[in-house]
C-alpha positions as semicolon CSV with decimal commas, in nm:
position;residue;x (nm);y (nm);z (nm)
1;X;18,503;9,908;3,447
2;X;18,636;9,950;3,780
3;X;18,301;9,939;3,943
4;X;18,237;9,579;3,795
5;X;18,597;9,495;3,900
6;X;18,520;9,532;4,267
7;X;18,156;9,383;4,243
8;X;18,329;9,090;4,093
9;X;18,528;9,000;4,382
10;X;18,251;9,006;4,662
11;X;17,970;8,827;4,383
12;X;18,010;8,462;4,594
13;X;18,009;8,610;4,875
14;X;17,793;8,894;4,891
15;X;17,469;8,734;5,025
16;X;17,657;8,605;5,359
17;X;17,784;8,918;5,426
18;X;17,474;9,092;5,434
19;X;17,356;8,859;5,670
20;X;17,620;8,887;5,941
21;X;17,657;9,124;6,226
22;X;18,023;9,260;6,177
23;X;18,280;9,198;5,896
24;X;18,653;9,198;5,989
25;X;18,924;9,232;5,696
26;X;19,323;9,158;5,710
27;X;19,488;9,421;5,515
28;X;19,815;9,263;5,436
29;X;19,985;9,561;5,190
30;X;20,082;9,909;5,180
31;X;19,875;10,212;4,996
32;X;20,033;10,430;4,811
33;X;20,030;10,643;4,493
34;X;20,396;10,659;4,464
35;X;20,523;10,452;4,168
36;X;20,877;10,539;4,196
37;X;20,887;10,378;4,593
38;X;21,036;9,996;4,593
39;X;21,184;9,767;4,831
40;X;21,479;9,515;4,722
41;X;21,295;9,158;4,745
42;X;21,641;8,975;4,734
43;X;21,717;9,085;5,074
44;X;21,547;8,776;5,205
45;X;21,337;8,639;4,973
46;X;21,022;8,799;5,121
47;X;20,692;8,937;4,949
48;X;20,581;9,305;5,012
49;X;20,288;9,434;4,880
50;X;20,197;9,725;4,795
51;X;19,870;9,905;4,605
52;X;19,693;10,212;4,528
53;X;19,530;10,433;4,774
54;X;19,203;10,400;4,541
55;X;19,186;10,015;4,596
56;X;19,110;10,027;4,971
57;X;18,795;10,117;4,804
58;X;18,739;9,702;4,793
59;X;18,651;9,742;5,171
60;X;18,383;9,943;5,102
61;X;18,244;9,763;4,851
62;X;18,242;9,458;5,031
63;X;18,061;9,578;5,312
64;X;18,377;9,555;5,547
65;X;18,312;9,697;5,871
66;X;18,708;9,702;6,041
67;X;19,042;9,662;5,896
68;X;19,329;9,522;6,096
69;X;19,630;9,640;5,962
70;X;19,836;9,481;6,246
71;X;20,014;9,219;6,093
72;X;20,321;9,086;5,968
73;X;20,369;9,347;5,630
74;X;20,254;9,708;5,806
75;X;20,569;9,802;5,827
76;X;20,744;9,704;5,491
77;X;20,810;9,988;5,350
78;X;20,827;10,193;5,667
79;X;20,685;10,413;5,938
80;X;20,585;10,657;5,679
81;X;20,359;10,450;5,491
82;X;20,192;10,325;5,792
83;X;20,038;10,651;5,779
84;X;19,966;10,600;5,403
85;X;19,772;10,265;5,506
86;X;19,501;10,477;5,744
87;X;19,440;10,757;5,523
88;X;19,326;10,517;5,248
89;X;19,115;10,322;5,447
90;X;19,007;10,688;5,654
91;X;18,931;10,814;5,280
92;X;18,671;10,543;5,259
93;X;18,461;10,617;5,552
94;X;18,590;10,221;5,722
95;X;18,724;10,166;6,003
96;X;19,057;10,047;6,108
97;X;19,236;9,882;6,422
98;X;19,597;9,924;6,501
99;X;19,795;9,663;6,743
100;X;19,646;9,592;7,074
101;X;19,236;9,741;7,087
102;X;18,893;9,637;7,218
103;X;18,575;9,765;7,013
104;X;18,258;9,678;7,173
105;X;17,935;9,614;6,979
106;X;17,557;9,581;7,124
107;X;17,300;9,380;6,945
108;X;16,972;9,346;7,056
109;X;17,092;9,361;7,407
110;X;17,328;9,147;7,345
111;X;17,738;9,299;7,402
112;X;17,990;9,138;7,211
113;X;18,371;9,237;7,227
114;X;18,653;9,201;6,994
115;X;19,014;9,216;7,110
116;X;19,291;9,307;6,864
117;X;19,629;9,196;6,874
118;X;19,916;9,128;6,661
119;X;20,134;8,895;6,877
120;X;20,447;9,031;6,735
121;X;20,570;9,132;7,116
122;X;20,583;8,975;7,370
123;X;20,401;9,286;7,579
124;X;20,132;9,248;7,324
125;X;20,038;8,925;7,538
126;X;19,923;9,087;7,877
127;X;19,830;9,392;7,708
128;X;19,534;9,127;7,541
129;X;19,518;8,971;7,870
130;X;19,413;9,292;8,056
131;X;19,130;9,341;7,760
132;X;19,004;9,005;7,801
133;X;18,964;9,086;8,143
134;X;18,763;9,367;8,094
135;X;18,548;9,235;7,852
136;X;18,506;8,940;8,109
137;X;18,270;9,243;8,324
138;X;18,069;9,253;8,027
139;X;17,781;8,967;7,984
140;X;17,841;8,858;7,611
141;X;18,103;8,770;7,388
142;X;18,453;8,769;7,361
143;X;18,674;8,714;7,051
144;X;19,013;8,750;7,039
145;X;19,166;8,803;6,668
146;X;19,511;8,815;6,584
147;X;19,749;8,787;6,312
148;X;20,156;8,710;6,413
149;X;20,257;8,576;6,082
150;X;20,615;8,407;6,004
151;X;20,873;8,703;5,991
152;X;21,249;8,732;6,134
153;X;21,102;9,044;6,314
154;X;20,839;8,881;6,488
155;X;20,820;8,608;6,835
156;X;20,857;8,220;6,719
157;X;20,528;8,064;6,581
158;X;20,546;7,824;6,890
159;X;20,588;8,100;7,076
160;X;20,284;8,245;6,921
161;X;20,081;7,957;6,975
162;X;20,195;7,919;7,363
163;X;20,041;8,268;7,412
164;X;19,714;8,224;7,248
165;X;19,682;7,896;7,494
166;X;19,733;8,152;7,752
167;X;19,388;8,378;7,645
């Protein structure tokens, strides 16, 4: 049952991700096995989410090559479970990316470079400036992904957006 479970999600999809060079996923919860961990959701009216360690086994399934797991819901139930978040994925055999990182790929000669960031700093800005710069050395391509989304922890969204104009 499982199996078909996770099959089921990536059945539209399947046939253009086997045809791509690189699939990136957002991982936007917490994995755990815990059931007796929660978070109070009246504190602000926020969502955090949370799963079992055995369901980062959807990123294997679909073929996912990297997992960001910089974004705006890491850190919601703590440093602690951060670590929880990379042994799942780890247990899996895919990788993942963590704030600020390059990866470089080659393709038929071809170099292409992906810059992660998570805009939730302000540092996090030159620190994907200096990258870019690198990767500029490097005849190919150069994507920058990042994920900064709305949280009272996090810079303004204009903010945000003034520093992406800036890469």
């Amino acid at each position: 049952m499982r199996k078909i479970i996770l099959e089921y999600f990536f059945e539209q999809v399947r046939s253009y991700f086997e045809e791509d060079d690189l699939k990136v996923a957002n991982c936007e919860n917490t994995f755990e096995d815990n059931h007796g961990v929660f978070r109070d959701k009246s504190e602000d009216g926020g969502f955090w989410f949370k799963a079992l360690a055995k369901h980062a086994e959807i990123f294997k399934e679909g073929g996912i090559d990297e997992v960001n797991i910089s974004n705006n819901h890491t850190l919601d139930y703590g440093q602690d479970f951060l670590e929880n978040i990379k042994e799942a994925i780890d247990a899996v055999v895919v990788m993942w990316v963590y704030k600020v990182k390059i990866i470089y790929y080659e393709k038929e000669g071809y170099i292409k470079a992906i810059i992660y960031s998570a805009f939730y700093n302000y540092y996090e800005e030159s620190e994907t400036i200096v990258y870019l710069k690198e990767a500029e050395e490097n005849p190919g391509f150069q994507l920058v992904y990042f994920n900064g989304g709305q949280n009272i922890n996090c810079m303004l969204t204009i903010g945000r957006y003034l520093h992406a104009e800036k890469l």
